[in-house]
C-alpha positions as CSV (number, residue, x, y, z in Angstrom):
1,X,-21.4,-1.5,-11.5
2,X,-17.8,-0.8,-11.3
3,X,-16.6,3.0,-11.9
4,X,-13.0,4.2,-12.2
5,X,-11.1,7.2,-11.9
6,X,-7.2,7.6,-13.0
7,X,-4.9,10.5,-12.9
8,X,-1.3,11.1,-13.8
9,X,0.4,14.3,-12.9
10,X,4.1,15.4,-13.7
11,X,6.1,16.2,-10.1
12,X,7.2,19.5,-9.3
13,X,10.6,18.2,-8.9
14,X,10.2,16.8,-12.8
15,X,8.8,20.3,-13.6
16,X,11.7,22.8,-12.1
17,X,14.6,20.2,-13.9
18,X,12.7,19.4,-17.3
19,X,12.2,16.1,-17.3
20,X,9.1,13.9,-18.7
21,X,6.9,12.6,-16.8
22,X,7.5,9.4,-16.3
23,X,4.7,7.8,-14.4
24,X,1.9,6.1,-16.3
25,X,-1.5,4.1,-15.9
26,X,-4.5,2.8,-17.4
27,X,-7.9,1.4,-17.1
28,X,-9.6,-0.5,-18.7
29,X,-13.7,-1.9,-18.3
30,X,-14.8,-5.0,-19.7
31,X,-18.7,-4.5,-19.0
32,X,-20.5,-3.3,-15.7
33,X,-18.6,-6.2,-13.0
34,X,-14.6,-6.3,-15.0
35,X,-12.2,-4.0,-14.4
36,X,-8.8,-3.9,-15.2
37,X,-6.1,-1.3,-14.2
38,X,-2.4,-0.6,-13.7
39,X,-0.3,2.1,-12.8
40,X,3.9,2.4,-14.1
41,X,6.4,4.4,-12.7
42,X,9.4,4.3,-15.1
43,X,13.0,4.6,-12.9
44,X,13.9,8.2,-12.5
45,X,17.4,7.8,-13.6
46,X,17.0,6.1,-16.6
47,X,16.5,8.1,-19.7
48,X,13.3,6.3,-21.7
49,X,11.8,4.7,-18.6
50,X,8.5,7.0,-19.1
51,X,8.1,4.9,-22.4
52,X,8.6,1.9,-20.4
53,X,6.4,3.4,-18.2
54,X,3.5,3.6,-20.6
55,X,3.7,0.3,-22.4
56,X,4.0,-1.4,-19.4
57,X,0.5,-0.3,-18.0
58,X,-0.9,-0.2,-21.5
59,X,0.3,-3.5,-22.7
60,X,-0.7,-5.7,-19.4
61,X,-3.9,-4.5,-19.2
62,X,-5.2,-4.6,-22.9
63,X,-3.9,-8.3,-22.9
64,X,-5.6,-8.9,-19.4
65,X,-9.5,-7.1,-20.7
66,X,-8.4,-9.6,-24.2
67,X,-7.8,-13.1,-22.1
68,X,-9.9,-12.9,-18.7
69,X,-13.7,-14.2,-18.2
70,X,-15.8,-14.0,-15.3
71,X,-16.3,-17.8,-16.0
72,X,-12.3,-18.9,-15.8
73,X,-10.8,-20.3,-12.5
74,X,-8.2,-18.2,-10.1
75,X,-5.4,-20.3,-11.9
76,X,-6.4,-19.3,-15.1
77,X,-6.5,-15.3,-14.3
78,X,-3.7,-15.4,-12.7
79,X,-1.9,-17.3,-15.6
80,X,-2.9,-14.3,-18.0
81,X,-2.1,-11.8,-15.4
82,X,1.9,-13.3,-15.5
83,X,1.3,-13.4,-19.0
84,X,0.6,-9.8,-19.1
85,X,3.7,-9.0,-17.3
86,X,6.0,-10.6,-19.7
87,X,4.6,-9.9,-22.3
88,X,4.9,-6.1,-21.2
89,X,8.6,-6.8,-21.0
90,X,8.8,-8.2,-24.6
91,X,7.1,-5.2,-25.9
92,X,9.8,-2.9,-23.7
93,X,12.5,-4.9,-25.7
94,X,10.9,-4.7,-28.7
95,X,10.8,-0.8,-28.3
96,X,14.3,-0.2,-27.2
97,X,15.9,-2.0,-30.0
98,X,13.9,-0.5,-32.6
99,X,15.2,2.6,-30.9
100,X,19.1,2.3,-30.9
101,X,18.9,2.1,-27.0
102,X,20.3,0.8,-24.3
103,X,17.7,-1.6,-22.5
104,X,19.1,-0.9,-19.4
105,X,17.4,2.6,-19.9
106,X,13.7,1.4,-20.0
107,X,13.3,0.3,-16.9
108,X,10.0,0.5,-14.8
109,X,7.7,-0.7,-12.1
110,X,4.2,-2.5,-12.9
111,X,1.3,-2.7,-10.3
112,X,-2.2,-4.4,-11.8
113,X,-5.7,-5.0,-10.3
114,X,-8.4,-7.1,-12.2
115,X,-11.5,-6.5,-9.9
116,X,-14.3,-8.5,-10.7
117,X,-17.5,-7.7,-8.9
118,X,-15.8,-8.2,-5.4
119,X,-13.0,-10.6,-6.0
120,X,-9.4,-9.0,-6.6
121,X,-6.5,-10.2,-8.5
122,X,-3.4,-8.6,-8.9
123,X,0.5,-8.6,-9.9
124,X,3.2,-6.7,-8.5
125,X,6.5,-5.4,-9.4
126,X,8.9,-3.1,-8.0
127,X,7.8,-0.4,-5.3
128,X,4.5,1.2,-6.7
129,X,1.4,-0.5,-5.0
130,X,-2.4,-1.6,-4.4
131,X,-4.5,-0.6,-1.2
132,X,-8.1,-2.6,-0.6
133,X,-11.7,-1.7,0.7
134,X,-12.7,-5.2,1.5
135,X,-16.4,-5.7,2.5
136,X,-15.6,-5.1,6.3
137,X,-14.7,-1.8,5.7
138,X,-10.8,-2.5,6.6
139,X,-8.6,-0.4,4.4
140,X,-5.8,-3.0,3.8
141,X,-2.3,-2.9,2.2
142,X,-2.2,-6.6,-0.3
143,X,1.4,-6.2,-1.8
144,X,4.7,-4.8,-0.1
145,X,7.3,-2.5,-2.2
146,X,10.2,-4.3,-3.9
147,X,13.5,-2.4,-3.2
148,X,16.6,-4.2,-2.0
149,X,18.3,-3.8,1.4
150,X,19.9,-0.2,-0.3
151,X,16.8,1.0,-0.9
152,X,16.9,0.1,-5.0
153,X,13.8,-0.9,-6.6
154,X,13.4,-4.4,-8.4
155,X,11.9,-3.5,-11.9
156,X,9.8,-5.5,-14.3
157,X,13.2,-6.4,-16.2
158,X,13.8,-8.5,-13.1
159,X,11.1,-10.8,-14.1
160,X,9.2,-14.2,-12.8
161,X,11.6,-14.6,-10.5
162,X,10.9,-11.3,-8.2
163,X,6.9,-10.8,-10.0
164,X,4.1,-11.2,-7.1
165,X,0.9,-12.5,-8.4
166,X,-2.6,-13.5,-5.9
167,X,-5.9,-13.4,-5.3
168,X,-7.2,-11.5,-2.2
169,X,-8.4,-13.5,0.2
170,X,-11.4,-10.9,1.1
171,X,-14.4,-10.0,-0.5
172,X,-13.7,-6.5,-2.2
173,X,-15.5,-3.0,-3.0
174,X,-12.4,-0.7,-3.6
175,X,-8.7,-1.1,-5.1
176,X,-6.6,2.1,-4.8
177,X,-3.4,1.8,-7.2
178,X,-0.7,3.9,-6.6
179,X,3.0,5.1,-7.6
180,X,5.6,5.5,-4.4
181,X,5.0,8.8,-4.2
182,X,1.6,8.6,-3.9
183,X,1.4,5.6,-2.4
184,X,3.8,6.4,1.2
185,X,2.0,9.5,2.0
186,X,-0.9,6.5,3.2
187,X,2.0,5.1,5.7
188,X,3.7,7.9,7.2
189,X,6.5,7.1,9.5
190,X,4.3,7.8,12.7
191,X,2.0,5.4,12.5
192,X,3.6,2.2,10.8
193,X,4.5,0.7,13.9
194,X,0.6,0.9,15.4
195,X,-2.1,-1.7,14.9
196,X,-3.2,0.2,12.0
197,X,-0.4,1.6,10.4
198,X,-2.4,3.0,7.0
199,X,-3.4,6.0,7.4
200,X,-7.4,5.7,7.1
201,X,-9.0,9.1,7.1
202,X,-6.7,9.5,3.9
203,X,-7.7,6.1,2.3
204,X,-11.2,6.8,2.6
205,X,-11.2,10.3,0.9
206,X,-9.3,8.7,-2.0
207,X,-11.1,5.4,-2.4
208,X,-14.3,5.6,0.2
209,X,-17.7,5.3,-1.4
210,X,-19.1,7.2,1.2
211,X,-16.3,9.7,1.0
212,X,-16.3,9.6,-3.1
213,X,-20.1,9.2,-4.1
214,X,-19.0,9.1,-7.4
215,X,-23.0,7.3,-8.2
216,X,-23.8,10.5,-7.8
217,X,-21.1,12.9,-8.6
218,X,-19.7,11.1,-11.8
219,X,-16.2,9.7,-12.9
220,X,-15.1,13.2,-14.3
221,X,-16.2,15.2,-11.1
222,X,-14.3,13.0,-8.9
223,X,-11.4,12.8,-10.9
224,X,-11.7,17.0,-11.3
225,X,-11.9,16.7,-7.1
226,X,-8.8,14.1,-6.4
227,X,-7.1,16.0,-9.0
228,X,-7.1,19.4,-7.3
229,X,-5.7,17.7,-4.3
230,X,-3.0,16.1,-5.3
231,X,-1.6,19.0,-7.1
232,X,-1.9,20.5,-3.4
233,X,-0.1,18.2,-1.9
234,X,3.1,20.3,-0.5
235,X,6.5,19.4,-1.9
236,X,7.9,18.6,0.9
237,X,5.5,15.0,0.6
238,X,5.8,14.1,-2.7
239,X,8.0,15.9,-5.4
240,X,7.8,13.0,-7.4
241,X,5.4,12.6,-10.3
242,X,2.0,11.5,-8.7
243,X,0.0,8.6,-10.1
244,X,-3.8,7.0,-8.7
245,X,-6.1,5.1,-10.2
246,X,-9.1,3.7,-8.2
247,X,-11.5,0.5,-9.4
248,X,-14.7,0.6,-7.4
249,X,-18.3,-1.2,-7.0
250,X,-20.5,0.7,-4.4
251,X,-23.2,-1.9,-5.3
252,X,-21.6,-4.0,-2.6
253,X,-22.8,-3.9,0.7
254,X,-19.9,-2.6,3.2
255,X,-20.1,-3.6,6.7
256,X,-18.5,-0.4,8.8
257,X,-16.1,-0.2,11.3
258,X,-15.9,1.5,15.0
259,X,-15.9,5.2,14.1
260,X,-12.8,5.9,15.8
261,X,-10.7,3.4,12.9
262,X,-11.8,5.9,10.5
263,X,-11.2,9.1,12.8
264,X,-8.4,11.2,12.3
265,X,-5.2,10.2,14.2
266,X,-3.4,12.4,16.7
267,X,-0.3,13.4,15.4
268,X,1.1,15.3,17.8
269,X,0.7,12.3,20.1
270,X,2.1,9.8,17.5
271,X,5.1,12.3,16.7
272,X,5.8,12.6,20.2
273,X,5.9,8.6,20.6
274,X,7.8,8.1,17.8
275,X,10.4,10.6,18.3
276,X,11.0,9.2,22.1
277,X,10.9,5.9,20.6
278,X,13.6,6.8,18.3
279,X,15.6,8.7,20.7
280,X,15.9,5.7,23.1
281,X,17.0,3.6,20.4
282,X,19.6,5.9,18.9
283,X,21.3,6.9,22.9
284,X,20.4,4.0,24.8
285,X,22.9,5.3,27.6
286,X,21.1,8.6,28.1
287,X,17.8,6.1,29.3
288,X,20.0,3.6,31.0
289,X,19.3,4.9,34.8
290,X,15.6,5.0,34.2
291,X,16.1,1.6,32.4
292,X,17.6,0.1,35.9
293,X,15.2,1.4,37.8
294,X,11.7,0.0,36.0
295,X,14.0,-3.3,35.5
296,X,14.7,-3.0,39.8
297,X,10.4,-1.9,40.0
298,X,9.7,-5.3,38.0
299,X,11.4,-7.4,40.3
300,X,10.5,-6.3,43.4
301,X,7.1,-6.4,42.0
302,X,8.0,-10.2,40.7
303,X,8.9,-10.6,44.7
304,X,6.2,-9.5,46.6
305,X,4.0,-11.5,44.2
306,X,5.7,-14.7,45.8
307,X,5.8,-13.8,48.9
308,X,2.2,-13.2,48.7
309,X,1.3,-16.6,47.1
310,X,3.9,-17.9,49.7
311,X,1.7,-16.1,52.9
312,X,-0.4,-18.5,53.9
313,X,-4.6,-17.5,53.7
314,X,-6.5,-15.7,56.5
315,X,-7.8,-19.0,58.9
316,X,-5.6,-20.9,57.6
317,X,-3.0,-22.9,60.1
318,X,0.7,-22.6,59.4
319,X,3.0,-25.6,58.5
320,X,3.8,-28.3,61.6
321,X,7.3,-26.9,61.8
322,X,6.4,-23.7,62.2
323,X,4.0,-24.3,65.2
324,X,5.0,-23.1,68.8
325,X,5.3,-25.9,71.5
């Protein structure tokens, strides 16, 4: 059986300056192995984007519960799942000119999951996000953000042309949907240049069935326990309005991990690492002694490796030439 938890809570930074929230999301379930869900986060800058926001998550996943089967093909879902999209964008339009406004004002990211029983499909656009618990027990990122080389997000208005539809290629027990925000504090800086480069301990608390036990607890409790922490979360992580929604099955069986993938990393370590690692790339000249010397270690070490595959073995006669008389 699949259960669900969503939450939605307006930023601090939102809060001090006024403004709406502009995040949204919504789930749907279409019996005990469908689920469909979406979260929206409309563009700060833009004055109606949390109404963007809104109908975008609630438009693309009523029309997804409406159109998808268990019984239709991967081409098929993800036909309705583009489908969804623009017709999420035809609603935005709809609104804005039945509003007197600009269009250019309603403008907003769309992530969607359809998990059924362990198979996922999703659609992507702009720089909100979907994590997966596949049935190995690997907490895995399955679409990147959409921003441009400046750092500016592509939005739904963008259309087919930047959208990002799939199937995941792994079985899967848990999809985590998130806003930026929400979504980075899973990759900090330290750690997205190491072999796993999500931060795990953090995954599993949000989306873990053996962290969340929400058989047991229920949808509300968990929702009441995520809650609290998010709105912990210090400012100086996210400011931003926060947004998660989680679809998961703990009826499937999860194969686990080494203990040490889900173990807690050592920042200080990995702060250490990446701040040398940055400083040598930022004042190259300050390291260029030390680089001359392990350049000057590895050739001598290149040397005496062929001299000694040059030596001849113990017993063993040297050439002719080299014979005395």
């Amino acid at each position: 059986m699949i259960y669900a938890y969503g939450i939605t809570q307006q930023g601090t930074y939102h809060i001090k300056h006024d403004l709406v929230c502009q995040d949204a999301h919504k789930i749907v379930k279409c019996g005990e192995r469908l689920a469909v869900a979406a979260v929206a986060d409309g563009l700060g800058s833009e004055e109606h984007s949390d109404i963007a926001s809104r109908l975008a998550a609630e438009v693309s996943t009523a029309y997804c519960a409406e159109q998808i089967k268990e019984d239709l093909s991967e081409e098929q879902i993800l036909t309705i799942i583009r489908d969804s999209f623009a017709l999420a964008q035809s609603r935005i339009e709809q609104a804005a000119e039945a509003n007197g406004h600009e269009l250019d004002q309603y403008d907003t990211t769309l992530s969607l999951a359809v998990l059924m029983h362990d198979t996922l499909y999703y659609g992507q656009s702009g720089d909100s996000g979907i994590v997966a618990l596949t049935a190995d027990g690997l907490y895995q990122k399955v679409v990147e953000q959409q921003r441009d080389e400046e750092g500016r997000v592509y939005p739904l208005y963008f259309g087919d042309d930047k959208w990002v539809f799939g199937k995941y290629p792994q079985p899967v027990l848990s999809v985590f949907l998130a806003t930026d925000g929400m979504l980075e504090i899973l990759f900090p800086v330290y750690i997205r240049t190491e072999p796993v480069s999500i931060y795990v301990a953090l995954a599993r608390y949000f989306m873990g069935p053996d962290s969340l036990h929400i058989e047991e607890c229920g949808e509300d409790a968990v929702r009441e326990k995520i809650a609290a922490f998010m709105r912990s979360i210090p400012d100086a992580q996210v400011n931003d309005d926060k947004t998660v929604v989680v679809l998961l099955d703990p009826d499937i069986e999860m194969k686990m991990q080494a203990p040490e993938y889900y173990a807690e990393p050592d920042w200080p370590a990995l702060r250490r690492k990446y701040e040398e690692a940055w400083r040598r790339a930022a004042y190259p000249h300050l390291f260029q002694d030390e680089k001359e010397a392990e350049d000057a270690a590895e050739d001598n070490a290149a040397d005496a490796q062929e001299a000694e595959a040059a030596a001849p073995e113990a017993g063993e006669e040297a050439p002719a030439e080299e014979k005395q008389e």
